[in-house]
C-alpha positions as CSV (number, residue, x, y, z in Angstrom):
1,X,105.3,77.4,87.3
2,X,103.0,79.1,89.6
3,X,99.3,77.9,89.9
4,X,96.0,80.0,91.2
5,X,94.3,77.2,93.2
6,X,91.3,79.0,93.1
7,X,91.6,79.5,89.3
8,X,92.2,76.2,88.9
9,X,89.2,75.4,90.4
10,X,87.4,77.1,87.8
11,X,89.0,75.0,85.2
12,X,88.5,71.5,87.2
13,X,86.0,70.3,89.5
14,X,88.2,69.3,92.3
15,X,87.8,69.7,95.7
16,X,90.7,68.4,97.4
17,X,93.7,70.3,99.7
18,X,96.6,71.9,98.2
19,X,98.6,68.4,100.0
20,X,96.5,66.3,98.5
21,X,96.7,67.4,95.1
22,X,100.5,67.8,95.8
23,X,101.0,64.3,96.7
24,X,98.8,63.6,93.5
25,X,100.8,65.3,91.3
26,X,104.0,63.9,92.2
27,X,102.7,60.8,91.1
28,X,102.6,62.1,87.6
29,X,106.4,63.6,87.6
30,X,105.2,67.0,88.5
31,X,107.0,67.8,92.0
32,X,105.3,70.4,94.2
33,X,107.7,73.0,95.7
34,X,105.9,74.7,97.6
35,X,102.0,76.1,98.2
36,X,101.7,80.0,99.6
37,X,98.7,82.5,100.0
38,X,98.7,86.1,99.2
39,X,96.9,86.5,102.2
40,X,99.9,85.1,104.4
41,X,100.7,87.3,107.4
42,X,98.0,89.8,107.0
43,X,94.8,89.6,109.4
44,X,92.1,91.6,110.8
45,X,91.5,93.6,107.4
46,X,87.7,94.3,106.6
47,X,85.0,95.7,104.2
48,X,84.4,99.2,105.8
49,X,81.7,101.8,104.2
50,X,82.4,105.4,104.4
51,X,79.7,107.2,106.0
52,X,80.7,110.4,106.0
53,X,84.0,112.3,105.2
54,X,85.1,115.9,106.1
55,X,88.2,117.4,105.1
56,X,90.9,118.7,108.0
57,X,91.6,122.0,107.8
58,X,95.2,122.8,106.8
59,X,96.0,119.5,105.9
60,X,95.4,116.9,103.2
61,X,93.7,114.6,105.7
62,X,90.3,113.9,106.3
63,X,87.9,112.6,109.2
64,X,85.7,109.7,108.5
65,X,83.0,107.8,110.2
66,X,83.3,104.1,108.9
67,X,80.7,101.3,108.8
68,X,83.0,98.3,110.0
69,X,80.0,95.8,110.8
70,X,80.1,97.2,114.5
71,X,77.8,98.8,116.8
72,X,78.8,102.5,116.0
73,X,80.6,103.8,113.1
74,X,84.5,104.3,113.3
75,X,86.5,107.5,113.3
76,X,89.3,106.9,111.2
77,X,92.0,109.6,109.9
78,X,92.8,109.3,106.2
79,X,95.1,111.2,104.1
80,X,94.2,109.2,100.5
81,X,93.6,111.7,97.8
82,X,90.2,110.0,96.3
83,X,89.0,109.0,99.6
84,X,84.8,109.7,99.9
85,X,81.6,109.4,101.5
86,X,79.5,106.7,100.2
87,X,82.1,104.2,99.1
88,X,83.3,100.7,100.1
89,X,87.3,100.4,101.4
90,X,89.9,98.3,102.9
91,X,89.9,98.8,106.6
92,X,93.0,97.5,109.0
93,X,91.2,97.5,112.5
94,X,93.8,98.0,115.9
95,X,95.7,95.0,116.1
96,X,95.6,94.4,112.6
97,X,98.6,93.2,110.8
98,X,99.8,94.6,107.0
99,X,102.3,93.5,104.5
100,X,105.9,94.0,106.4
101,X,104.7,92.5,109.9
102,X,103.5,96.2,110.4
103,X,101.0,96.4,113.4
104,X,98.0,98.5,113.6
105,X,97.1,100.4,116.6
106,X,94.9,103.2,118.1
107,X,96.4,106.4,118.1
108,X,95.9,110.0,117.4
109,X,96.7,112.3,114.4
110,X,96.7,115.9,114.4
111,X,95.1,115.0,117.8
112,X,91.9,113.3,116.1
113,X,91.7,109.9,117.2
114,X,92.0,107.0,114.2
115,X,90.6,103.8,115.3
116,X,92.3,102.1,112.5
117,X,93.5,102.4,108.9
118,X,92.3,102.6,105.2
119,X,94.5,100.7,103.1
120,X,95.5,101.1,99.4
121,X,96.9,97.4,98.0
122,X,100.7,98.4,98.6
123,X,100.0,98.3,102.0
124,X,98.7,95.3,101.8
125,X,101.9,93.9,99.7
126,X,100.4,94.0,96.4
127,X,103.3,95.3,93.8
128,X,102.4,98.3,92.5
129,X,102.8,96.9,88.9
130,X,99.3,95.0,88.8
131,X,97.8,97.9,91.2
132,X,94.8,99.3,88.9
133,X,95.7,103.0,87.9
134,X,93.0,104.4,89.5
135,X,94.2,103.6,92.6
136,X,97.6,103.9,92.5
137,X,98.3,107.1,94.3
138,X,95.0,106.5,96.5
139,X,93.3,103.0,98.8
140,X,91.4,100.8,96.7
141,X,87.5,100.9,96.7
142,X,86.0,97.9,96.8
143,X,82.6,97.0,94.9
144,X,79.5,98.1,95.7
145,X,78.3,94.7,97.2
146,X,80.9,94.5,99.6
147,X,79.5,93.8,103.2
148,X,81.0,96.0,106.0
149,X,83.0,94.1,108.3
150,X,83.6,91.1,106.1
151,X,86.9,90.2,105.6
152,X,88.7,92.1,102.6
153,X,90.2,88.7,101.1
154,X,87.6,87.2,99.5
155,X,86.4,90.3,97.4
156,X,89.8,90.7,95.5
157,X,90.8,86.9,95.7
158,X,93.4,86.9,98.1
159,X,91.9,84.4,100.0
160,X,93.6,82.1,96.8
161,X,96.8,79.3,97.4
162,X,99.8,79.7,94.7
163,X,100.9,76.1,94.2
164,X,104.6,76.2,92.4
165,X,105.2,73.5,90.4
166,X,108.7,72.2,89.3
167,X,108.3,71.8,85.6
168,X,110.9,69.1,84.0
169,X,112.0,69.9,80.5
170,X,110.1,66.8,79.2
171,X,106.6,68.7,80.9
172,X,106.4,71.4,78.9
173,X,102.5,71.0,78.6
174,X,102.3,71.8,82.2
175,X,103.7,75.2,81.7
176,X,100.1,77.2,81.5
177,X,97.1,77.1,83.6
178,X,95.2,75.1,80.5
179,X,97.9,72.7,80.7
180,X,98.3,71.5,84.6
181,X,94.4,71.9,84.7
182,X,94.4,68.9,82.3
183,X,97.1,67.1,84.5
184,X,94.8,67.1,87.2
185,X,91.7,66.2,85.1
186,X,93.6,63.3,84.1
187,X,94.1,62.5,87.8
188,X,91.0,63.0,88.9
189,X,88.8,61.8,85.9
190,X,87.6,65.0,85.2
191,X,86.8,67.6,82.2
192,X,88.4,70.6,81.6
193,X,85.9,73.5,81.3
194,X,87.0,76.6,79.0
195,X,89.4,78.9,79.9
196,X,88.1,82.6,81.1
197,X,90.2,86.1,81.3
198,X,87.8,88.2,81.1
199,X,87.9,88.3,85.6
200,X,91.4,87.9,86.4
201,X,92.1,89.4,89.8
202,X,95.2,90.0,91.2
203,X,96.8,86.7,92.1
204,X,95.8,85.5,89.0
205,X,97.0,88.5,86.6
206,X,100.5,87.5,88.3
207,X,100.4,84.5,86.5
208,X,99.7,85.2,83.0
């Protein structure tokens, strides 16, 4: 059984570690095997707003300027189809790492210099299964609120823990989210508040 921490959260007011509430649980017959993050091996990925966005000629790429939260924009080279001014995206800076160890780095294409890389959610690791349609052959645009060189993680939950649970036969009530959030309730002394789906994000929408 695999548990959104952060969701979990929202069901239960507690505010304890992932090892805490491990050692917690195992008091109760519910063994923790493990805890991992989505975000695990990725860093230096950021909220970047396109400024502006001209098309290369002869090719399918296109030069940007990119608001990354420094002092001057960022010329990044981007081949994604639905790429635009005026719109909020996943940046990868130099020295930035993405899903398969891959490391970013300065460099030239077509002999435009990129200073980094705007990433769909497959190259961030996401499965393409739970990647929204709209973005499936292009990077993901983040919301409107997004904050340029904020990290990504926190806007589309990454920034989560997946706690697996070993679930004994005799446990079945522990095999939802409603269920182990009123195992830990119980441990705690808390209430369980009501169950949402109306915002699942993707770790959570890999658990239901």
């Amino acid at each position: 059984m695999l548990v959104s921490y952060k969701w979990l959260k929202e069901l239960v007011d507690v505010d304890v570690t992932t090892a805490e509430l491990a050692e917690k649980m195992s008091t109760t017959g519910i063994e923790v095997e493990g805890v991992e993050s989505p975000a695990q091996g990725l860093s230096k990925i950021v909220v970047g707003e396109v400024l502006t966005c001209q098309d290369v000629p002869e090719t399918h790429l296109h030069l940007c300027q990119v608001d990354t939260g420094d002092e001057e924009p960022r010329q990044i080279v981007c081949g994604a189809p639905n790429i635009k001014a005026g719109i909020k995206v996943m940046v990868a800076l130099p020295g930035a790492r993405i899903a398969d160890n891959y490391k970013i780095k300065k460099g030239k294409i077509r002999g435009l210099e990129s200073l980094g890389m705007i990433c769909s959610l497959q190259e961030l690791g996401i499965s393409e299964s739970v990647v929204p349609k709209e973005f499936s052959d292009g990077i993901q645009i983040l919301p409107e609120d997004a904050v340029p060189g904020q990290s990504v993680f926190p806007y589309l939950d990454l920034d989560d823990e997946i706690v697996e649970l070993a679930i004994t036969p005799n446990r079945a009530d522990a095999l939802s989210m409603r269920g182990v959030a009123y195992e830990v309730a119980a441990i705690y002394g808390k209430t369980v508040h009501p169950v949402s789906y109306t915002h699942l994000t993707l770790p959570t929408i890999l658990l239901v």
